[in-house]
C-alpha distance (Angstrom), angle and dihedral (degrees) to the residues before:
residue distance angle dihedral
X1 . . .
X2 3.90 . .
X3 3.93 91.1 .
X4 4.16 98.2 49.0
X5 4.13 83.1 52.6
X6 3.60 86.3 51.9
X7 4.21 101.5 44.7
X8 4.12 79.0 42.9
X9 4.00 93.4 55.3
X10 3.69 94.9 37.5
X11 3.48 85.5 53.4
X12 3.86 100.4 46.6
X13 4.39 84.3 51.2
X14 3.51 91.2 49.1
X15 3.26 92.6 55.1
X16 3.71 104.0 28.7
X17 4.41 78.7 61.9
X18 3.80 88.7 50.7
X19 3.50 103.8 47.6
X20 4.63 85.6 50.9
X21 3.60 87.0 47.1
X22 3.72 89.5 55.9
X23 3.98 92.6 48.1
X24 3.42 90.3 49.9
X25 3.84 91.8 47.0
X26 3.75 89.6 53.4
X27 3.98 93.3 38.2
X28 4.07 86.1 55.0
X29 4.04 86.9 50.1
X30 3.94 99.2 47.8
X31 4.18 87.2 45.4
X32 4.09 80.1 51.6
X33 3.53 93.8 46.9
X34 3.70 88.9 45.1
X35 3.69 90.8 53.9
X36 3.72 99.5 44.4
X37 4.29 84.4 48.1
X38 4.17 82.2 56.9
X39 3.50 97.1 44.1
X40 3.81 92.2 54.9
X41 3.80 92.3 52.8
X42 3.98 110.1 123.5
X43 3.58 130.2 -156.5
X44 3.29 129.9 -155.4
X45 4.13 113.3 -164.3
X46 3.73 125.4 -174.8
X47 3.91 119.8 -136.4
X48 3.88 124.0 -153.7
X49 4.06 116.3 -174.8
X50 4.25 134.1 -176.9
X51 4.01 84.9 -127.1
X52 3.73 139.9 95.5
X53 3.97 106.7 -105.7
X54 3.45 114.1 -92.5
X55 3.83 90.8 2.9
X56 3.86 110.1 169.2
X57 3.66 110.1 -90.4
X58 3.93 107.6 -10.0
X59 3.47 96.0 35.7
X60 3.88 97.5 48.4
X61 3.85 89.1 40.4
X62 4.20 85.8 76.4
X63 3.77 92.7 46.6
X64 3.67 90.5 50.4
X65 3.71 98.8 47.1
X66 3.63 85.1 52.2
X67 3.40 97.7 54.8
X68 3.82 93.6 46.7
X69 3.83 88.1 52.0
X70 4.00 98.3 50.9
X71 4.13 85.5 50.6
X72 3.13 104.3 50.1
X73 4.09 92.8 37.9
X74 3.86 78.8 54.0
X75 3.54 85.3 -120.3
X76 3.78 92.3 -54.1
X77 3.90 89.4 126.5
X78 3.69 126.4 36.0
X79 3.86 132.7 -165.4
X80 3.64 121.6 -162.0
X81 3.85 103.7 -164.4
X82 3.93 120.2 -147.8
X83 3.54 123.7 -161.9
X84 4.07 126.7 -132.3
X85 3.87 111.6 -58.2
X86 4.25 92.3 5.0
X87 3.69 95.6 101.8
X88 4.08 99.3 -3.2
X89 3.92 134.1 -3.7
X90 3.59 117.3 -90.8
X91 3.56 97.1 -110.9
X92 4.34 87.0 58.8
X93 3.32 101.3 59.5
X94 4.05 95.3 95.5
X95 4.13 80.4 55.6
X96 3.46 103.5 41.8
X97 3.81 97.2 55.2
X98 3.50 93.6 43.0
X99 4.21 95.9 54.7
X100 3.72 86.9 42.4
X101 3.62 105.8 -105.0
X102 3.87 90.8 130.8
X103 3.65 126.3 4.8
X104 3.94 102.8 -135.2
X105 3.59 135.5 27.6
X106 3.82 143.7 -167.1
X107 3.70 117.0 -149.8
X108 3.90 140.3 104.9
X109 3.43 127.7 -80.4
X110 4.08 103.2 -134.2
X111 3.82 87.1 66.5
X112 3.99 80.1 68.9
X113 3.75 89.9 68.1
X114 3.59 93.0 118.0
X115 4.26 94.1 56.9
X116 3.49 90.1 46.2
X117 3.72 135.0 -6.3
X118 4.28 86.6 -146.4
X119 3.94 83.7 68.8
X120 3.50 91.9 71.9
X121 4.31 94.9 65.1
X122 3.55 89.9 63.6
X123 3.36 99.2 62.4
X124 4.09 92.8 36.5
X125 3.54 158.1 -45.5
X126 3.72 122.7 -142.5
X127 3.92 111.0 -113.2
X128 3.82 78.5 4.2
X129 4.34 126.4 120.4
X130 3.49 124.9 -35.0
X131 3.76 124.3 -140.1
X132 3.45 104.7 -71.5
X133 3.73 94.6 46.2
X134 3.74 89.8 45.9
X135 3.51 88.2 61.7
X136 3.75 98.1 41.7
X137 3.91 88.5 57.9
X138 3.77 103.1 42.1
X139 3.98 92.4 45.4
X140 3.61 96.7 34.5
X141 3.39 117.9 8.2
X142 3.72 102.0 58.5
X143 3.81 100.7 -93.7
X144 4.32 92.4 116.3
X145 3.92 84.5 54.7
X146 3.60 101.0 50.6
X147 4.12 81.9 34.4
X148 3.96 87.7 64.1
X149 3.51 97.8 38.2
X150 3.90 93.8 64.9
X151 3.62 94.4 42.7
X152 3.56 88.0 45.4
X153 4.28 95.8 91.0
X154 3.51 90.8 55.3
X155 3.80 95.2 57.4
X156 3.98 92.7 -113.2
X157 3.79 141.6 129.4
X158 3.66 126.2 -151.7
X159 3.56 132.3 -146.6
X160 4.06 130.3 -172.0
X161 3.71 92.8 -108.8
X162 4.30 101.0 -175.4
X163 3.54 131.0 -56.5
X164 3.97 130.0 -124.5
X165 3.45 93.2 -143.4
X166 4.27 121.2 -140.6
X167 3.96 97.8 -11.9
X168 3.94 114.7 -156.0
X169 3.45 114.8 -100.4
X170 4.01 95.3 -112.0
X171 4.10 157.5 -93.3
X172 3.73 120.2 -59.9
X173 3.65 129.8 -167.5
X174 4.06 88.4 -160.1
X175 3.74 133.6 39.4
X176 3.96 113.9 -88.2
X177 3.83 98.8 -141.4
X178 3.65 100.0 151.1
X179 4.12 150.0 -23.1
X180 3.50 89.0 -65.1
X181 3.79 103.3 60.1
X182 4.19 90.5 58.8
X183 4.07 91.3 52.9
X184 3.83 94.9 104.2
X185 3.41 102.1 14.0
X186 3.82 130.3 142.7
X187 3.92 115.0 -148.3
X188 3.39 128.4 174.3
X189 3.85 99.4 -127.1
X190 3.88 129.7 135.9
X191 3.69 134.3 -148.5
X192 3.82 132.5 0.7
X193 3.65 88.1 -16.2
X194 4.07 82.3 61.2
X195 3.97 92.0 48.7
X196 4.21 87.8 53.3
X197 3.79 87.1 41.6
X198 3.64 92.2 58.6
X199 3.76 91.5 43.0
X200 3.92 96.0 65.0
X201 3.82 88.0 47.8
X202 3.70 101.3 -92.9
X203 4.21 121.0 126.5
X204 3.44 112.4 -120.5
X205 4.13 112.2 -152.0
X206 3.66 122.2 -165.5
X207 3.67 120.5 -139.9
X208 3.65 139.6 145.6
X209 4.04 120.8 -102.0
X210 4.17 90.0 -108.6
X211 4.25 87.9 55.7
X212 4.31 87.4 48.5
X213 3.86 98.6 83.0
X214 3.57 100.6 45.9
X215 3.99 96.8 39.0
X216 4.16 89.3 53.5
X217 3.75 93.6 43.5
X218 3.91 97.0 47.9
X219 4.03 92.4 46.9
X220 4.32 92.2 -112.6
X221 3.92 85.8 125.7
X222 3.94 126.0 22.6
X223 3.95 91.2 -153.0
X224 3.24 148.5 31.4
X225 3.85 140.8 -177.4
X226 3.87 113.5 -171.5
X227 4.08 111.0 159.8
X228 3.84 115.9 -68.4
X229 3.44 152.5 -65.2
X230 3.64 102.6 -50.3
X231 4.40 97.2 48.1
X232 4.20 90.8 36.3
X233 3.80 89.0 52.3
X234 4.05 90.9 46.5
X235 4.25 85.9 49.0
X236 3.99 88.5 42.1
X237 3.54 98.1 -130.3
X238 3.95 87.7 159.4
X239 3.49 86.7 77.1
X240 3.62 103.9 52.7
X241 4.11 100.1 37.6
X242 3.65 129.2 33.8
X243 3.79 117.7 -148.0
X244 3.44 123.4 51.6
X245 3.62 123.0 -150.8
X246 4.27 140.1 -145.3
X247 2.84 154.8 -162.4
X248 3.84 102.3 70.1
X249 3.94 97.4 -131.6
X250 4.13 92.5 156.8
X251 3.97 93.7 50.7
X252 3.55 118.0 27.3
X253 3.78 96.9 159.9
X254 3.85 113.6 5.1
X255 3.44 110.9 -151.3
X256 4.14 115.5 -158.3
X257 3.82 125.3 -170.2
X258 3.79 157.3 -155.5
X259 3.41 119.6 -131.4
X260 3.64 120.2 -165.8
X261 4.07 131.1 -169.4
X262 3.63 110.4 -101.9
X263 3.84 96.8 -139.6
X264 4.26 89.1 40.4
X265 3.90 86.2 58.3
X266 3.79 98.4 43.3
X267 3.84 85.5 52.8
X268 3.75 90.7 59.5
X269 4.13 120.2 97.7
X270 4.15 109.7 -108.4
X271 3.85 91.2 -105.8
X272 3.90 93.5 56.2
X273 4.01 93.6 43.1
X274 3.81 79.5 61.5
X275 3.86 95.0 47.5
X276 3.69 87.4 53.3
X277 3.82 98.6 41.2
X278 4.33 85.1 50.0
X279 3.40 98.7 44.3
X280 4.04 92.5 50.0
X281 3.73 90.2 57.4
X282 4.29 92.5 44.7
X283 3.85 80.5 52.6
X284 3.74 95.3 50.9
X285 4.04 87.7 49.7
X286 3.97 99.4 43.1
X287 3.38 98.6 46.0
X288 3.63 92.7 47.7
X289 4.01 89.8 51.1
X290 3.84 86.0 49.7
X291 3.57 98.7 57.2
X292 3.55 94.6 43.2
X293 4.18 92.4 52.8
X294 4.22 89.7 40.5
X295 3.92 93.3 48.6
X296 3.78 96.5 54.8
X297 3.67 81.1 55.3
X298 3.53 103.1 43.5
X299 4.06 87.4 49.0
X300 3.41 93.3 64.3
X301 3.96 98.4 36.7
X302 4.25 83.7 57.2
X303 3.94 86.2 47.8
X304 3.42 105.5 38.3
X305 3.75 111.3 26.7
X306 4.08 95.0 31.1
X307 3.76 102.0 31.3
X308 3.96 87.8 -132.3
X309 4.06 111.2 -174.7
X310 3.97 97.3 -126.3
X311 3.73 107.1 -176.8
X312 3.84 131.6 161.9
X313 4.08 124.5 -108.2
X314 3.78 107.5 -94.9
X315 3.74 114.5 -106.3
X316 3.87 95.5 -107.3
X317 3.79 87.6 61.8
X318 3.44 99.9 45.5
X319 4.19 88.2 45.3
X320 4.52 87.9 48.9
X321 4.35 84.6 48.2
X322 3.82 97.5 46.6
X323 4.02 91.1 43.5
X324 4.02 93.4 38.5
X325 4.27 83.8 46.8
X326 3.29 90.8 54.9
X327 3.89 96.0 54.5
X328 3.62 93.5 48.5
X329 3.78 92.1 56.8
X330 3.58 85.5 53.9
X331 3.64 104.3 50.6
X332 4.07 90.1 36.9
X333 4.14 82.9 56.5
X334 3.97 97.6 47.9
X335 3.67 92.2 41.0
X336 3.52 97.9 52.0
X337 4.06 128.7 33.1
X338 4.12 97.4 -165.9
X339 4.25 83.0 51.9
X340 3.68 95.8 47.2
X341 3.75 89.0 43.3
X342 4.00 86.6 54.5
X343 3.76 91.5 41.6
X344 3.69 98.3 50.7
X345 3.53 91.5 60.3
X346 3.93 98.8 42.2
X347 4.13 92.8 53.4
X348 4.03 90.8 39.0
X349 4.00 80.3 58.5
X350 3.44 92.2 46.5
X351 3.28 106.7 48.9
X352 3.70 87.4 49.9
X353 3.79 87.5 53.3
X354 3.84 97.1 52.9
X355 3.42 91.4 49.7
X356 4.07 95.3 54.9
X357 4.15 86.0 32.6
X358 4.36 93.8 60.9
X359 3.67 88.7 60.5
X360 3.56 101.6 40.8
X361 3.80 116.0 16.9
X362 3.41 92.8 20.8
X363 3.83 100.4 51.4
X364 3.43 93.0 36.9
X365 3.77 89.8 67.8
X366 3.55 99.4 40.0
X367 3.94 84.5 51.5
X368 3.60 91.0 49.6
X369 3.85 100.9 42.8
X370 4.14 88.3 72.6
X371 3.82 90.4 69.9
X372 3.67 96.7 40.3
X373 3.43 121.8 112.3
């Protein structure tokens, strides 16, 4: 009797153990199945930018990240890129991606002036960083924090999204000889460069790059800057103004960027946030390389093939802009705590960055500049 209760309890463990074994066996499977279902979610994202499509430089930039993205999300996540006033004007695209109507945008963040005066710092300061020290900062110095943070009430992200580098300080219809020939002027030129502008008695006009062209050749504004040599010679502004002007005091380093919908990018699996976060910062590097390898280019093209008169600001300008840029910071930083909070971190950076910069970038050129032809 004792050994047919033990055959009958060995046989009720033995299969007690098979029948969890098999639950977990299918458990594991559905949680597979599960997986593989997630993995094969697609997304399908919607990009608005301030820039003609396919525009040299900034406007292939978009298309480009967009590509990278869908490849490496093997196709997973897909960006269909439309240019300035295709889907929304180029001034809208801060407003579209934040309400929803796409999820990611390419633009620059002094057009944003008007939803935060802070906005403008991140794209530049005149006589402020260049490039590299742009970089530095908003990767790691604390600019991407304090980046987010005022973006952050409008339910957007921001990205670095490529940088121009120095742009040229702009088209002329007239000669530029001294103070005196700005007073009255109107130029084309956005942002806090615009606000210093004004200051020495110039009129600063706001328009968008595809308005530039026809506004210089029909006399509406007597200036214009736009980026540099390589985007001005793709708009032709050689043929509608005749001197063209350095050093780029308004935009040493222009910084451009993505903005993506909050709620759109919290949607997104880990792995694809990551795809998007990557592929931002190999934007912000390539297009920089670009425009430094095209400019060199253009430069001569304007030179050589167009016999453009490229002459440098005279030193009474340049002294009225660096004193007038300095007043602007000022009154922007009393007038406004979240821009002075901004502020006080960028020119902390940069004076940091100009004091490590004159004995390495600094001297290196100087040192270099005696063997140069």
């Amino acid at each position: 009797m004792l050994n047919k209760i033990k055959v009958v309890y060995t046989r009720f463990i033995i299969g007690l153990a098979c029948a969890i074994a098999l639950f977990g066996c299918s458990k594991e499977q559905a949680d597979s199945d599960n997986g593989a279902v997630q993995l094969q979610k697609t997304y399908k994202w919607k990009m608005v930018t301030s820039w003609p499509k396919n525009f040299p430089g900034i406007g292939r930039g978009p298309e480009t990240f967009a590509e990278n993205v869908e490849r490496m999300s093997g196709g997973r996540l897909t960006i269909n890129v439309y240019g300035a006033g295709e889907l929304v004007p180029p001034f809208e695209v801060f407003d579209a991606v934040s309400q929803g109507t796409a999820e990611i945008g390419h633009s620059a963040a002094y057009y944003w002036k008007g939803k935060s005066a802070a906005a403008q710092i991140f794209t530049a300061i005149p006589f402020g960083m260049n490039v590299q020290e742009t970089n530095g900062w908003l990767h790691y110095g604390g600019g991407m924090e304090l980046w987010r943070e005022i973006y952050k009430p409008f339910g957007l992200i921001p990205f670095t999204g490529g940088n121009t580098g120095v742009q040229f300080a702009g088209w002329f219809k007239k000669e530029i000889n001294s103070i005196d020939d700005v007073q009255g002027l109107k130029m084309r030129i956005p942002g806090l460069g615009g606000e210093v502008f004004k200051k020495i008695g110039g009129i600063p006009v706001a328009l968008s790059g595809a308005e530039i062209f026809t506004s210089l050749q029909s006399g509406a504004i007597d200036g214009t800057e736009w980026v540099g040599p390589y985007n001005d010679l793709a708009f032709g502004l050689h043929k509608a103004a005749e001197f063209y002007y350095y050093s780029g005091w308004h935009e040493p380093g222009s910084a451009l960027e993505f903005i993506v919908n909050e709620k759109a990018y919290q949607a997104l699996p880990k792995d694809l946030q990551a795809i998007v976060e990557v592929a931002t910062k190999a934007a912000n590097q390539d297009i920089l390389d670009e425009y430094t390898a095209r400019n060199i280019e253009a430069m001569q093209t304007l030179k050589d093939k167009h016999k453009v008169d490229m002459r440098a600001l005279p030193a009474d300008v340049i002294n009225a802009l660096k004193q007038a840029s300095l007043e602007v910071m000022q009154e922007q930083a009393a007038a406004d705590p979240a821009f002075k909070k901004v502020y006080d971190s960028y020119s902390s950076f940069q004076l940091k960055a100009m004091d490590y910069h004159k004995v390495s970038e600094y001297e290196y050129y100087k040192n270099r500049s005696d063997t140069d032809n």
